[in-house]
C-alpha positions in Angstrom: 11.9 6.0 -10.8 10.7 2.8 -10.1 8.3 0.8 -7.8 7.8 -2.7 -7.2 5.1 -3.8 -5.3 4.7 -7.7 -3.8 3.3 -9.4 -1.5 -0.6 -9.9 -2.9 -2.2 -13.3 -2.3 -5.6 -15.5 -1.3 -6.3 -15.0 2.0 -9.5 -16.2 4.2 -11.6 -13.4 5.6 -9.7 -12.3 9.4 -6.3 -13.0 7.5 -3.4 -11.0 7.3 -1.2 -10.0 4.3 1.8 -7.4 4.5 2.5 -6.0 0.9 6.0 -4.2 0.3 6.5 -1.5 -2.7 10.4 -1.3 -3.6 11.1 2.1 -4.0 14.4 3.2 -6.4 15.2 7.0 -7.8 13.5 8.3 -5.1 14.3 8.4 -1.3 11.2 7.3 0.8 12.7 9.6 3.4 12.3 12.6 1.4 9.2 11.7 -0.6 5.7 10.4 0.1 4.6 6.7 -0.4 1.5 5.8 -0.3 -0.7 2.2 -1.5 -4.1 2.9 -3.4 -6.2 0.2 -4.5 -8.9 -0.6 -6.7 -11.7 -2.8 -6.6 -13.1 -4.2 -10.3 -15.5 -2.0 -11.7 -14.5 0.8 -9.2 -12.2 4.0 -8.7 -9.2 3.9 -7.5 -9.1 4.8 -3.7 -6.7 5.7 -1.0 -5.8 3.1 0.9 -2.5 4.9 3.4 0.4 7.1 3.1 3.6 7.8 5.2 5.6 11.1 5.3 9.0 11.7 4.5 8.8 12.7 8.2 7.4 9.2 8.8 3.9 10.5 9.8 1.2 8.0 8.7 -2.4 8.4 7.4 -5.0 5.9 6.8 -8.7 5.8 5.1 -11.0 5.9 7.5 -11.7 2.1 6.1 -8.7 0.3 7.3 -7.9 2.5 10.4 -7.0 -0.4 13.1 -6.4 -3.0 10.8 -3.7 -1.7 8.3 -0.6 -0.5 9.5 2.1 1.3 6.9 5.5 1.2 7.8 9.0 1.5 5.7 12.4 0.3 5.9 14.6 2.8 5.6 18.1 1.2 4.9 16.2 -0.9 2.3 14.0 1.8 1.0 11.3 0.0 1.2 7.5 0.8 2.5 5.6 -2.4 3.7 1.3 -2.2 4.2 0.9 -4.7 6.8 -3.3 -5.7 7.1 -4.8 -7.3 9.2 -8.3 -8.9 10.0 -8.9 -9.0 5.9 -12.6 -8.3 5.3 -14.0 -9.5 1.3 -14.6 -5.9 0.5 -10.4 -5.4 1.1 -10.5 -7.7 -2.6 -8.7 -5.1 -4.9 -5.6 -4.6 -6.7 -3.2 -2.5 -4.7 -0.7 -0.1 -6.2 1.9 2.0 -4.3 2.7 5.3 -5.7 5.1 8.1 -5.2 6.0 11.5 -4.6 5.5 14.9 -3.3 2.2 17.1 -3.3 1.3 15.0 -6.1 1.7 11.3 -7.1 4.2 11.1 -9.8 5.1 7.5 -10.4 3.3 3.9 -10.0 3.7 0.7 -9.5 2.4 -2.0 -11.3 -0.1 -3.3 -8.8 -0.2 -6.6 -6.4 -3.6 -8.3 -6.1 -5.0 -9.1 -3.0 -8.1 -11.2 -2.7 -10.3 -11.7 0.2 -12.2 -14.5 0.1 -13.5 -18.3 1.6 
């Protein structure tokens, strides 16, 4: 299993980014992706997730501003966010599997700044 995340850049506060985790070995419409991040210094958080069903969750951080969404055909989940804020500055990693996160990514940075 593998995961491949992209899509991480410099980006002015109120700016968009949408990061994409290439999933192979495992079907993202029977497992569950999800994109953590982590800040320097800090834990590694929750971020969003979305169901083999398709259902999405969000941290209560990014509700209205990130939206995840996958491509089926390309087995692909993208995190589209928008209206960037400095504390969004983290490295973000998508993850994995089912009742528990099995396998990583290596991690796409994303920094938030003027």
């Amino acid at each position: 299993v593998q995961l491949q995340a992209s899509g991480g850049g410099l980006v002015q506060p109120g700016g968009s980014l949408r990061l994409s985790c290439a999933v192979s070995g495992r079907s993202v419409t029977t497992y569950t992706v999800a994109w953590f991040r982590q800040a320097p210094g800090k834990e590694r958080n929750f971020v969003a997730s979305i169901r083999w069903s398709g259902t999405p969750y969000y941290a209560d951080s990014v509700k209205g501003r990130f939206t995840i969404s996958r491509d089926d055909a390309k087995n692909t989940v993208y995190l589209q966010m928008n209206s960037l804020k400095p504390e969004d500055t983290a490295l973000y990693y998508c993850t994995v599997g089912a009742g528990t996160f099995d396998y990583w990514g290596q991690g796409t940075l994303v920094t938030v700044s003027s």
